[in-house]
ROKE-132231 format. One line per 3 residues: number of its first residue (from 1); their letters; for each residue x, y, z of N, C-alpha, C. Coordinates in pm, whole numbers, plus 50000, padded with zeros to 5 digits. Layout:
NUM) a) X Y Z X Y Z X Y Z  ...
% end
This chain:
1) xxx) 50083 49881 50000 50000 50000 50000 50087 50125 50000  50036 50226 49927 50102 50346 49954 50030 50447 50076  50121 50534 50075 50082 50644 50151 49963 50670 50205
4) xxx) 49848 50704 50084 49771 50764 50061 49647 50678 50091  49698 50549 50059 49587 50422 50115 49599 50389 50235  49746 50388 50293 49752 50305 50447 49677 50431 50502
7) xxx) 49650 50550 50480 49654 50654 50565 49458 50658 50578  49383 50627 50469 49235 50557 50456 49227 50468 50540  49300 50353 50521 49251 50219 50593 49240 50257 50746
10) xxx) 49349 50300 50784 49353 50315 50969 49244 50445 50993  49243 50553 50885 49079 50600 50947 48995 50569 50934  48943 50437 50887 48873 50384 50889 48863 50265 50950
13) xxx) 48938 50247 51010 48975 50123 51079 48936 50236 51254  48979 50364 51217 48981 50422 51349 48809 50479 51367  48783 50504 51248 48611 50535 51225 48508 50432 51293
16) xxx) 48545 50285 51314 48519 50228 51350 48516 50187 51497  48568 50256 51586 48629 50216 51722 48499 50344 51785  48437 50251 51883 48315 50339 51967 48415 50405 52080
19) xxx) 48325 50515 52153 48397 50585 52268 48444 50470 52364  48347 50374 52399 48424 50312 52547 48576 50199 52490  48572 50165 52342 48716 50139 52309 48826 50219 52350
22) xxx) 48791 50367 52241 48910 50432 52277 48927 50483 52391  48844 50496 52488 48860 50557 52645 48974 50427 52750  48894 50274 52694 48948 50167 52768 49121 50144 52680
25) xxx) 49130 50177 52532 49241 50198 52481 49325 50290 52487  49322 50425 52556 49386 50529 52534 49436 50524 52701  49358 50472 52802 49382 50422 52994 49467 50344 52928
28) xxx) 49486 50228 52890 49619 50111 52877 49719 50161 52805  49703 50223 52726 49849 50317 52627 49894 50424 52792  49818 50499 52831 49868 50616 52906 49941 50496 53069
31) xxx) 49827 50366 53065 49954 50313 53186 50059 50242 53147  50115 50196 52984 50208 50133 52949 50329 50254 52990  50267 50329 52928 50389 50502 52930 50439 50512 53103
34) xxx) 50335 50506 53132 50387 50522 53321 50468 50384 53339  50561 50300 53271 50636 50193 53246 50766 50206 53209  50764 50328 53147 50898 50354 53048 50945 50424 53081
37) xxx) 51088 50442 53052 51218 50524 53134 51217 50692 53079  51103 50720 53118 51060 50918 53018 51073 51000 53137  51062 50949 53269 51043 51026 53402 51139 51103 53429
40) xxx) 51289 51128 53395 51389 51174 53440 51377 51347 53345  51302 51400 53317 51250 51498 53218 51209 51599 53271  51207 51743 53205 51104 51844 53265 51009 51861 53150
43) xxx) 51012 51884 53015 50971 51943 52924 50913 51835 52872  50824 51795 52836 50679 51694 52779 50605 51763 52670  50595 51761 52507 50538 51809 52445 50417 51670 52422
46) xxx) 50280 51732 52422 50183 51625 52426 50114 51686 52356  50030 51629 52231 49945 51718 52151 49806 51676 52241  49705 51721 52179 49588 51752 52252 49489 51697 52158
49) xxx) 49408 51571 52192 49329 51507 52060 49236 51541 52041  49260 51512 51874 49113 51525 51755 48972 51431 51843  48880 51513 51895 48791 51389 51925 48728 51376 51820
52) xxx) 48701 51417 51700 48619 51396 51565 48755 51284 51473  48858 51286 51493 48940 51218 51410 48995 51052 51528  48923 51059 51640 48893 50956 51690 49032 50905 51734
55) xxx) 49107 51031 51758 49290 50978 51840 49272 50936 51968  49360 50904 51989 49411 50835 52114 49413 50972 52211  49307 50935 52334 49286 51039 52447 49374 51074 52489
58) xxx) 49458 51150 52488 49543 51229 52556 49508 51278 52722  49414 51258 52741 49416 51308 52875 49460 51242 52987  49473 51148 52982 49494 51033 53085 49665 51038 53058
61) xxx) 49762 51067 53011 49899 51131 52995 49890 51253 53020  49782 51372 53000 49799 51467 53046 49790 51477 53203  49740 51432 53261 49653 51382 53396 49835 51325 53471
64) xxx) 49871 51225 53402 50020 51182 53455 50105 51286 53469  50134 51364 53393 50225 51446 53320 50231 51586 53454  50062 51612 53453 50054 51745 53542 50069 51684 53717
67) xxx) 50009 51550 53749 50074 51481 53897 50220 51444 53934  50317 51437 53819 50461 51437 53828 50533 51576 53843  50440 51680 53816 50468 51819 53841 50557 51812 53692
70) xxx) 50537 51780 53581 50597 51800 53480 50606 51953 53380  50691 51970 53269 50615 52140 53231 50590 52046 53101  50434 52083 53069 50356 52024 52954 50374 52104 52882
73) xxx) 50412 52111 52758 50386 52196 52659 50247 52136 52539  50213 52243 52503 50108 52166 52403 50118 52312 52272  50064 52259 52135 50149 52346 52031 49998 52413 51940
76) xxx) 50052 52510 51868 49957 52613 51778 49995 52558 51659  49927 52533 51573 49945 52504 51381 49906 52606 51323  50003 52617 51245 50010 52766 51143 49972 52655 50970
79) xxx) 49839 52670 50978 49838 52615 50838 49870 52703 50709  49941 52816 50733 50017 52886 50617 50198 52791 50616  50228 52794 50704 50341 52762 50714 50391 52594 50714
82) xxx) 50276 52551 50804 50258 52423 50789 50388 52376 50917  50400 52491 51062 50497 52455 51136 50415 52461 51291  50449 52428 51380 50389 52414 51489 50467 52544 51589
85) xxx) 50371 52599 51652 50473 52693 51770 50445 52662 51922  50504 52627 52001 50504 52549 52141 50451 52659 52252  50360 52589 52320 50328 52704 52484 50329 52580 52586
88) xxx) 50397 52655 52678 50375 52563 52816 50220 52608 52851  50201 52474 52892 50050 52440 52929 50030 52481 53112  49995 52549 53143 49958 52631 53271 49752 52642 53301
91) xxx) 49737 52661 53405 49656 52666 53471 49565 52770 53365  49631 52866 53340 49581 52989 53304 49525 53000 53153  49615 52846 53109 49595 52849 52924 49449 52813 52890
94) xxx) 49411 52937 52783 49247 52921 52741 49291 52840 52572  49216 52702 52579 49254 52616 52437 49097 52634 52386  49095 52645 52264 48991 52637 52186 49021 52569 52059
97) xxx) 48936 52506 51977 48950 52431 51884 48958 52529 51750  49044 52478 51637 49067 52542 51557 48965 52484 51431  48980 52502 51323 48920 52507 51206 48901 52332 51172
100) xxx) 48983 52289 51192 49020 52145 51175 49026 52084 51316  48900 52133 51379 48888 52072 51556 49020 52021 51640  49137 52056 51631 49220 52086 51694 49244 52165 51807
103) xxx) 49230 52121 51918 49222 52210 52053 49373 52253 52090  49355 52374 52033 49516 52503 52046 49456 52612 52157  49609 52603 52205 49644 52749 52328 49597 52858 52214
106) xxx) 49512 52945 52332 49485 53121 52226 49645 53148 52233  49740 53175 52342 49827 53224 52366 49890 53163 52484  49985 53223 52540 50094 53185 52680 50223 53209 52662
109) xxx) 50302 53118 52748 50424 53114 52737 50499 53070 52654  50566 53123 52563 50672 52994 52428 50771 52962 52474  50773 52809 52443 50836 52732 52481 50963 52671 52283
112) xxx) 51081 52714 52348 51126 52682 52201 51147 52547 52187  51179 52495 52096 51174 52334 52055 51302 52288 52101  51380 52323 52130 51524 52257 52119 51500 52234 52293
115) xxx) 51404 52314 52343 51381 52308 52498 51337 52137 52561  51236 52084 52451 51178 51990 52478 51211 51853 52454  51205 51774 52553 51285 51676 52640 51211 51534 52536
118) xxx) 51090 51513 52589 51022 51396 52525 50877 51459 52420  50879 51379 52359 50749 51451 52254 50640 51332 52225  50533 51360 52261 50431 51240 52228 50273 51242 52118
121) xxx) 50382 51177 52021 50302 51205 51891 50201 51152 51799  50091 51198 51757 49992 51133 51704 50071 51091 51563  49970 51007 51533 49939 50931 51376 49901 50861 51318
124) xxx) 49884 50791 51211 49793 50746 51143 49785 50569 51141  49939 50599 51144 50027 50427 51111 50148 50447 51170  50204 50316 51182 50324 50327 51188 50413 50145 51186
127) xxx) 50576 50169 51115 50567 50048 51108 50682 49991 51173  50765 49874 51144 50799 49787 51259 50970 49839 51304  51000 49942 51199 51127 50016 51226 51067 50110 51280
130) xxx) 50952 50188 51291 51006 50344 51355 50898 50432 51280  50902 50461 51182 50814 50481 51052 50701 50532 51136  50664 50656 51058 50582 50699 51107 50475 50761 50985
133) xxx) 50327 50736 50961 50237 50844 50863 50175 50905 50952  50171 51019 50925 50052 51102 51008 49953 51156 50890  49900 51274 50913 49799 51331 50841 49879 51381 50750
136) xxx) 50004 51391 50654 50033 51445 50575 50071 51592 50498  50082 51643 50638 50113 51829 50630 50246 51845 50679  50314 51726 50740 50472 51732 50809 50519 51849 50904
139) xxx) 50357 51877 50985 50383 51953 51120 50501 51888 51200  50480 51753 51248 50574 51710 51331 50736 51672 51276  50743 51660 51183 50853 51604 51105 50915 51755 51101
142) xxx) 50881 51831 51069 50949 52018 51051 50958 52056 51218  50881 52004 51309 50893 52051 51478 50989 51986 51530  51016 51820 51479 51115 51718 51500 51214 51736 51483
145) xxx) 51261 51840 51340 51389 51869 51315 51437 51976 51394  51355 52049 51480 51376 52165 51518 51428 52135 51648  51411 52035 51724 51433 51958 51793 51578 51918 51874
148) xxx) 51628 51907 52010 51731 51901 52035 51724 51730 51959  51867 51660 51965 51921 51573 51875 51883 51437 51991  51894 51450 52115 51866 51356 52247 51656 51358 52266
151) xxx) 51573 51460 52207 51483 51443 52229 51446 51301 52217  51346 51280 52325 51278 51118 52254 51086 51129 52227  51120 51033 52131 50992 51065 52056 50931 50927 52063
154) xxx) 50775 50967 52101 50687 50878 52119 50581 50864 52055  50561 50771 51967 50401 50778 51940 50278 50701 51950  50223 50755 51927 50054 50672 51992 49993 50588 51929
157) xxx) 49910 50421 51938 49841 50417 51855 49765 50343 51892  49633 50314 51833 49599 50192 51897 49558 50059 51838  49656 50080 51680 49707 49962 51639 49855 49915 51643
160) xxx) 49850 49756 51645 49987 49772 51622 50088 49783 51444  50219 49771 51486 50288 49774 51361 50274 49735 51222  50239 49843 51146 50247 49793 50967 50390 49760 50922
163) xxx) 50360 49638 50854 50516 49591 50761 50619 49712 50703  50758 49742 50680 50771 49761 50693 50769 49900 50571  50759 50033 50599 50724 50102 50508 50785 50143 50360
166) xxx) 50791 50110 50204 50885 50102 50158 50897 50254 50060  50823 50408 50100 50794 50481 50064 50887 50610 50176  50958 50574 50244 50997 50686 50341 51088 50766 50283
169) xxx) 51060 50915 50320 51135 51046 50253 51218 51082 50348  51332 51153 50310 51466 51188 50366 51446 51253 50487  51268 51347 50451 51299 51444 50586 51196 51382 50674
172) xxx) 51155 51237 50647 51087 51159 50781 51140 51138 50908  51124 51161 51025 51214 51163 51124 51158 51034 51174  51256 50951 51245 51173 50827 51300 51127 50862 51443
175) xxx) 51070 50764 51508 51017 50723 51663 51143 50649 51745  51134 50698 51830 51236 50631 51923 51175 50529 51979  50965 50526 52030 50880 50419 52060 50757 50461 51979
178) xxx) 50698 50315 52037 50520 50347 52001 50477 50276 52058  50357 50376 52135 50266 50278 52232 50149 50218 52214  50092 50107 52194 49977 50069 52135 49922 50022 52286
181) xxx) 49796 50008 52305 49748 49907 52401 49813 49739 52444  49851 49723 52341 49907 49586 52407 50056 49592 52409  50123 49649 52333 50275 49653 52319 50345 49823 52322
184) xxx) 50459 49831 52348 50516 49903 52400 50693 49904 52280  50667 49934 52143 50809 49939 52063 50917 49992 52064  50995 49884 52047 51119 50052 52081 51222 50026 51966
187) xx) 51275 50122 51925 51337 50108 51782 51472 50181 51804  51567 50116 51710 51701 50122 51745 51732 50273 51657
% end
């Protein structure tokens, strides 16, 4: 399959999954993570989920994240630019959903990228090296590069691994893991 198909099948594969799945799937991804060696960190970039595009709940990592006294960052999309800009997530931050139901900070504190420690990232697919599809605008892949070189990168899913991808572009950045409900990947 290419690109453009694997990236159909899993929304539709994800179109398919009722609320008490992904609520009981997105609790077992967020306690696999409370498993893995990410705790030694201050800076946590966590995006904030599509509930119409049916991602993996983020809240139950956000919920971890703010009881470890962690600094959450969560990010703004510039669909001119097609780049993400980072705010630490505070008490005070008013998020509202954007055009493409994306729940973004109005404003706050910026947080620059090279700041941030671990990053935990949505997507579409992903396969048994690292490989990652998302929605196809290369927000994270352009935020990734921006990125100190030690960041570790996580992503979400709540399938597991597609074979292995034979379409990957130069400026794909890989996963360091991926957390599915039953397994926990980690890639060299």
């Amino acid at each position: 399959m290419n690109k453009k198909a694997l990236r159909q099948h899993y929304k539709i594969l994800r179109a398919d999954l009722d609320n008490s799945t992904i609520e009981s799937n997105s609790l077992a991804i967020a306690n696999r993570i409370l498993t893995m060696p990410l705790w030694g960190f201050s800076f946590y970039h966590i995006f904030l989920s599509i509930e119409e595009q049916k991602e993996v709940d983020t809240d139950f990592i956000l919920h971890v994240l703010q009881g470890k006294d962690k600094n959450v960052v969560v990010s703004k999309s510039d669909f001119t630019t097609n780049q993400l800009s980072n705010y630490l997530l505070t008490d005070n931050t008013r998020l509202i959903k954007n055009e493409y139901n994306i729940p973004e900070p109005v404003d706050g504190i910026p947080i620059a990228s090279d700041q941030i420690e671990v990053v935990f990232i949505p997507l579409l697919a992903f396969d048994t090296v690292g490989n990652r599809i998302g929605y196809g605008k290369g927000f994270y892949d352009r935020f990734l590069a921006k990125c100190n070189d030690k960041v570790i990168k996580v992503g979400l899913s709540f399938f597991e691994a597609a074979p292995e991808f034979s379409f990957v572009e130069s400026t794909d950045i890989k996963l360091d893991y991926c957390v599915t409900p039953n397994k926990t990947y980690v890639f060299e």
